[in-house]
C-alpha positions in Angstrom: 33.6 113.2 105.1 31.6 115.1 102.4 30.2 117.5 104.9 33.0 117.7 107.2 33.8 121.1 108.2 37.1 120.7 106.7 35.9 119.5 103.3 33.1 122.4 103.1 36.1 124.8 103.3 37.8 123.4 100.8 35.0 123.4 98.2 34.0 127.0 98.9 37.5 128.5 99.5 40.1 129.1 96.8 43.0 130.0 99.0 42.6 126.7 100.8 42.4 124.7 97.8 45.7 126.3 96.6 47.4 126.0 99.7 46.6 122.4 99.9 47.6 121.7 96.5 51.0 123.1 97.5 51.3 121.3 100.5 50.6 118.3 98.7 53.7 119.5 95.8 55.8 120.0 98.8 54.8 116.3 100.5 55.1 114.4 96.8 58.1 116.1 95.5 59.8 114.6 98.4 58.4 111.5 98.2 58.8 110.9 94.8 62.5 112.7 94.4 64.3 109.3 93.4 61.6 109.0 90.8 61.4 112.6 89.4 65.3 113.1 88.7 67.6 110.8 87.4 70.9 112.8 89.1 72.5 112.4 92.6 71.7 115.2 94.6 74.9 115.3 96.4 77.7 114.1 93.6 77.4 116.4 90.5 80.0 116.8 87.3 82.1 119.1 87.7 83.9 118.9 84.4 81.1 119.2 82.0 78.1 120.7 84.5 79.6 123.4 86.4 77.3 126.3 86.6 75.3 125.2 83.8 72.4 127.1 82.8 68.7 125.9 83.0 68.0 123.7 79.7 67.1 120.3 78.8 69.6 118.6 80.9 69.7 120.7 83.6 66.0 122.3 83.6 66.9 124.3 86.7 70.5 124.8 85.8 73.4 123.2 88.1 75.5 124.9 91.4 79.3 125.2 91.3 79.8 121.2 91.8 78.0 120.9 88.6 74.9 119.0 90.5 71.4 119.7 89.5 69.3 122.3 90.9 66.1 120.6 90.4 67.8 117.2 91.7 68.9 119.4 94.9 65.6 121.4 95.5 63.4 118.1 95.4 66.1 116.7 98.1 65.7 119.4 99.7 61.9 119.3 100.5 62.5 116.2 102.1 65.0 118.0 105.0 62.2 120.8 105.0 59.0 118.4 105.8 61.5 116.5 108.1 62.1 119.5 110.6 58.7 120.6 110.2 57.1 117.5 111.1 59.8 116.3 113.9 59.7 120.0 115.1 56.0 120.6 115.6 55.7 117.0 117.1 58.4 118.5 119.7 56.5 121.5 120.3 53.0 119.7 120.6 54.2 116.9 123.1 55.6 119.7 125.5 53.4 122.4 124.8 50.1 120.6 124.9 51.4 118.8 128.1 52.4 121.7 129.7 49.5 124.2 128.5 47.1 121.4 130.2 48.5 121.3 133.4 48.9 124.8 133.7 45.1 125.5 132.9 43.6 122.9 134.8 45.6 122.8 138.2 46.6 126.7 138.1 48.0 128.2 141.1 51.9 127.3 141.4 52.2 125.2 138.6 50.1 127.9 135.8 52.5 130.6 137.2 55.5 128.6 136.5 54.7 127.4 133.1 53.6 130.6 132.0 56.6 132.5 133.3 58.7 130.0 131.6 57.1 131.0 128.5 57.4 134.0 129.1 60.9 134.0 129.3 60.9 131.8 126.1 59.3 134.5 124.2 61.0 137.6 125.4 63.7 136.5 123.1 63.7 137.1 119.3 62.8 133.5 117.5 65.3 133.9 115.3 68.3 135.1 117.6 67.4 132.2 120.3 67.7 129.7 117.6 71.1 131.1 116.5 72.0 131.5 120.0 71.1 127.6 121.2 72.2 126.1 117.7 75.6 127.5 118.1 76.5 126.6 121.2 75.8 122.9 120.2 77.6 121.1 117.0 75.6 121.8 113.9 73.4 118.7 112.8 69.9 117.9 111.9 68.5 116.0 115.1 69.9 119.6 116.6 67.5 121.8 114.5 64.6 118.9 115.2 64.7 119.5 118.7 66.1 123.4 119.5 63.0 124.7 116.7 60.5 122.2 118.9 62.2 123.2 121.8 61.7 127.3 121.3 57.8 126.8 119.8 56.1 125.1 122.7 55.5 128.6 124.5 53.1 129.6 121.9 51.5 126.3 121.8 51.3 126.0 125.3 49.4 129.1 126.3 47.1 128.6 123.3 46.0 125.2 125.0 46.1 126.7 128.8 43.5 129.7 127.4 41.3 126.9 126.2 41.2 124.7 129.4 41.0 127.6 131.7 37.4 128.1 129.8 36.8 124.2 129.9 37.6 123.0 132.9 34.6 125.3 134.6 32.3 124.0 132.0 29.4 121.6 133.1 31.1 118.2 131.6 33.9 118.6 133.6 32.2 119.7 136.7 30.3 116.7 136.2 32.8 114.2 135.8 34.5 115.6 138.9 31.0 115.5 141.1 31.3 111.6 139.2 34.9 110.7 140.8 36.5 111.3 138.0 40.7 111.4 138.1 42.1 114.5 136.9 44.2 112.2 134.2 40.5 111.0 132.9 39.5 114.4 133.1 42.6 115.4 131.3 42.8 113.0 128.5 39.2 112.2 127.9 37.5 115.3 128.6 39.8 118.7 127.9 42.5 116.7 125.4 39.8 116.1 122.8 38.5 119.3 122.7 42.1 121.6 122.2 43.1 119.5 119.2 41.4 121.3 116.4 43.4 124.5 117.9 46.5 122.4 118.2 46.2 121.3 114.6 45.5 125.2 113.4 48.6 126.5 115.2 51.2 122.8 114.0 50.3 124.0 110.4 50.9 127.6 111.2 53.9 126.3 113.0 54.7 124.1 110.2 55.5 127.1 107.3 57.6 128.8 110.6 60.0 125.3 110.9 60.4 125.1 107.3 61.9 129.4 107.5 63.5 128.3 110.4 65.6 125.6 109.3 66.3 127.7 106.4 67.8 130.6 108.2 69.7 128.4 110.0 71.3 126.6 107.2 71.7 129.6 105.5 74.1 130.6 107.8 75.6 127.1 108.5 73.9 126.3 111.7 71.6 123.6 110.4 71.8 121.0 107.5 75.3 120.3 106.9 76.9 120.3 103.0 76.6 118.4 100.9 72.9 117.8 102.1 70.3 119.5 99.9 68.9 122.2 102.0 67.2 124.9 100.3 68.4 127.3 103.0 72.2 126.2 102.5 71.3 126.2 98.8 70.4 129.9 98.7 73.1 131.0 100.7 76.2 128.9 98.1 74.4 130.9 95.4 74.3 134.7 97.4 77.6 135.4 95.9 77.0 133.9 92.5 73.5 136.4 91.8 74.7 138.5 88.7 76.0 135.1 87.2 74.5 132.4 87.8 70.8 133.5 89.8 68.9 130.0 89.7 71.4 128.6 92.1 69.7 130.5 94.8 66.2 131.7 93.0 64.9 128.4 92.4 65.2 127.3 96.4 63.9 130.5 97.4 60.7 129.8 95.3 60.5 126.7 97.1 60.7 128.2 100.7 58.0 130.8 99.6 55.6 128.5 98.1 56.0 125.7 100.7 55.8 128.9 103.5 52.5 130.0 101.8 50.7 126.6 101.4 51.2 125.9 104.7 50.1 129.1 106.1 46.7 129.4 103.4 46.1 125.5 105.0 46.4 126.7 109.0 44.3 129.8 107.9 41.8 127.7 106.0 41.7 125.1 108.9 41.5 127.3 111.6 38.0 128.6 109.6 36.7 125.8 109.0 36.9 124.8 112.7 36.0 128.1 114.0 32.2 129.3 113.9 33.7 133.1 114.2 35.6 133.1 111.6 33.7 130.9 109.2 32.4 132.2 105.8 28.8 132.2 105.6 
């Protein structure tokens, strides 16, 4: 493991080490939530903690239903990691399964697929999410599949470009000259060697989920209140800014730096796995 290509990365590259040490104060913060904060992140005391600023009882301040910031923001990573994960799992299954059997039996099917993703992508990200999510009730299992759902075009012709190349390569040729089923060839043969890509682009796609989710809860598409969401978290605090800022600064640091450790762990990934791109 010492001399994995991953590890070697990490020991000689500073951006990866910091990404992964967020990504790893995203993943614990939501594990250990129940542990870290002694408040309820949905029922808060409105008597004596309404808009309360940061201090020793409130070290992020509390929101106008006098819960705890901090409380709502550790929550909140918890809904974050949840869409990422379940989202990228959504776009890997189709998009892998697709982008394979567009690359290696072409003709029709490749045409299809790809003009299916391109249709998928002629539409702004964003918009297309709006669009789907409000034509549906708002809910979490929603957001899981419609952000899957729209990011398996990308993923998909990242894995058809790859098989296009392998399936004329000699392995493959000679598993075919062997008898070899095209579901062998598939899963034994061209599967193995896409998943370092399709690991690159789930962590790339992972800090794209977590802004996702947030836009849409922002504007009430996705997690419903009272759930601790950071996006529905910055957008209760938009109007309270010249008063009361930490409602909605401290979940907007959280998006950033959960955003940016994901991305500076999919760029450090994708060079450690790519000779190109690797630092000498």
């Amino acid at each position: 493991m010492s001399n994995s290509p991953i590890a070697r990365q990490f020991r000689r590259d500073a951006m990866f080490r910091v990404g992964a040490l967020l990504v790893a104060a995203v993943v614990l913060a939501a594990i250990l939530a129940p542990v870290l904060t002694p408040y309820n992140p949905v029922v808060g005391d409105l008597k004596h903690a309404y808009l309360a600023p940061p201090g020793t009882s409130f070290p992020l301040g509390a929101d106008t239903q006098g819960r705890d910031v901090l409380t709502r923001v550790l929550y909140g990573a918890r809904i974050s990691l949840a869409v990422g994960i379940v989202s990228q799992l959504v776009a890997v299954l189709l998009g892998v399964t697709l982008g394979l059997t567009a690359g290696y039996y072409g003709r029709w099917i490749d045409s299809a697929v790809m003009r299916l993703a391109d249709v998928t992508l002629a539409f702004p990200t964003l918009l297309l999410l709006i669009a789907v999510a409000a034509a549906v009730r708002p809910s979490l299992l929603v957001v899981f599949g419609i952000i899957g759902a729209v990011g398996w075009a990308g993923m998909a012709r990242l894995v058809r470009s790859q098989v296009l190349v392998l399936r004329q390569s000699e392995y493959v040729l000679a598993a075919r000259a062997l008898g070899a089923r095209d579901g062998r060839i598939l899963l034994r043969h061209l599967l193995p060697n896409v998943v370092a890509q399709v690991i690159v682009a789930a962590s790339l796609g992972m800090a794209g989920a977590i802004m996702a989710e947030a836009a849409l809860s922002f504007v009430g598409l996705g997690a419903q209140p009272p759930t601790p969401s950071w996006g529905s978290m910055v957008a209760e605090g938009r109007e309270l800014l010249r008063v009361a800022p930490w409602v909605s600064f401290a979940p907007g640091v959280a998006i950033g730096l959960a955003v940016l450790g994901f991305n500076l762990v999919g760029d450090g990934l994708r060079e450690a796995w790519d000779p190109k791109l690797r630092r000498l």
